[in-house]
N, C-alpha and C positions, 0 to 999 in steps of 0.2 A: 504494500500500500504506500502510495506515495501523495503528499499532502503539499501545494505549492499556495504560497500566499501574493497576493497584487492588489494594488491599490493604494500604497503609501507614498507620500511624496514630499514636497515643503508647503507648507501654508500661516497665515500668518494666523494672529489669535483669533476666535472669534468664528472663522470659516470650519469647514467638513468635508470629510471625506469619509468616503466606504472601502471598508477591505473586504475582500473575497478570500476562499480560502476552498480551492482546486482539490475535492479528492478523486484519487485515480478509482474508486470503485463504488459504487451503487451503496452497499452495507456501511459505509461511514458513517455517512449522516443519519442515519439511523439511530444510533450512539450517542451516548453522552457525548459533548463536545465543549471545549471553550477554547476563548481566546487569552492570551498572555502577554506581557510586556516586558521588560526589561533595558531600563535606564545604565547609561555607562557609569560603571562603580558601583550598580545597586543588585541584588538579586533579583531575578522575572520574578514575578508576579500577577496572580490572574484577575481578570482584569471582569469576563462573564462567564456564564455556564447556561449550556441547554441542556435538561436532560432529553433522552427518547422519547417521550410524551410530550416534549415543546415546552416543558416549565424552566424559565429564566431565569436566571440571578445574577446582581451583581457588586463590585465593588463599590464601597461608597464612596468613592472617590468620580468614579463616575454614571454612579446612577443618575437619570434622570439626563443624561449628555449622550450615552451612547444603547443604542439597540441590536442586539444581537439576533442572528437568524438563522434559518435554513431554509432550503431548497432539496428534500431529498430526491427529486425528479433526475435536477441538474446535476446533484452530487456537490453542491456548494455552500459553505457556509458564508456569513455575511457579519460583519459589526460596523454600523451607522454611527461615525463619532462626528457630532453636533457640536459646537459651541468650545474647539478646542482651544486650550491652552497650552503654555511653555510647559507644563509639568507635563504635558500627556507626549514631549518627547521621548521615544524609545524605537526598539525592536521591536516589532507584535508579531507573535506565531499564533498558530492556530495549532492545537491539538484535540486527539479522539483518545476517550477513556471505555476499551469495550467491555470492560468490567462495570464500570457504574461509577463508582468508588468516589471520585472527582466531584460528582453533581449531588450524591446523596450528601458526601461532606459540608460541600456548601452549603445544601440548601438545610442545614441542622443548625452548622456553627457560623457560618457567614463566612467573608472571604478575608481570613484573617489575614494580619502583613506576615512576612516574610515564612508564609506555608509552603510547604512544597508538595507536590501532587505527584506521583507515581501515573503517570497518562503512557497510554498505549504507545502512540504513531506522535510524532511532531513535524510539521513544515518547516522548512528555513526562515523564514522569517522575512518582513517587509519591512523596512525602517520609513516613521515618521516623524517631520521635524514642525516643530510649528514656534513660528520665531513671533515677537511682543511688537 
């Protein structure tokens, strides 16, 4: 399985972009899935979660700015970030948890800082920059 992320780019505060998030097969998206980030110097970090039933969560850092999605037809995941700022500079991957583990977690204890998640598959990642 191979997982390819596009969409990131530079923008200033305030604007939006969407990432995608290319799986190579049909049963991905099916799957517990989120997205993640990770700042130079900082640990990744996740940022939302869908589980296989479509329930969403996410960081409070950006609730209420970004919308996360799917497409299981397409095979594509989506996160809609709205109203960005300098802090929401990083790397964003997209990864699948075909266990569950990932999305039951969140959606118990919430998306604590500096957790780290045992995820299936991970994409390379899309860097975005978004300058003041």
């Amino acid at each position: 399985v191979t997982m390819v992320e596009s969409g990131g780019g530079s923008v200033q505060a305030g604007e939006s972009l969407r990432l995608s998030c290319a799986a190579s097969t049909w049963a991905v998206t099916k799957y517990c899935m989120g997205w993640f980030r990770q700042s130079p110097g900082q640990t990744r970090e996740a940022v939302a979660s869908i589980a296989s039933d479509g329930t969403v969560g996410y960081a409070d850092s950006v609730k209420g700015r970004f919308t996360i999605s799917k497409d299981t037809v397409g095979n594509i995941l989506y996160l809609q970030m709205n109203n960005l700022n300098p802090e929401d500079t990083a790397m964003y991957y997209c990864a699948a948890d075909f266990g569950g583990k990932f999305c039951d977690t969140v959606s118990v204890r919430g998306f604590v800082k500096g957790a780290t998640y045992d995820m299936t598959y991970w994409g390379g990642g899309t860097t975005v920059t978004v300058s003041s």
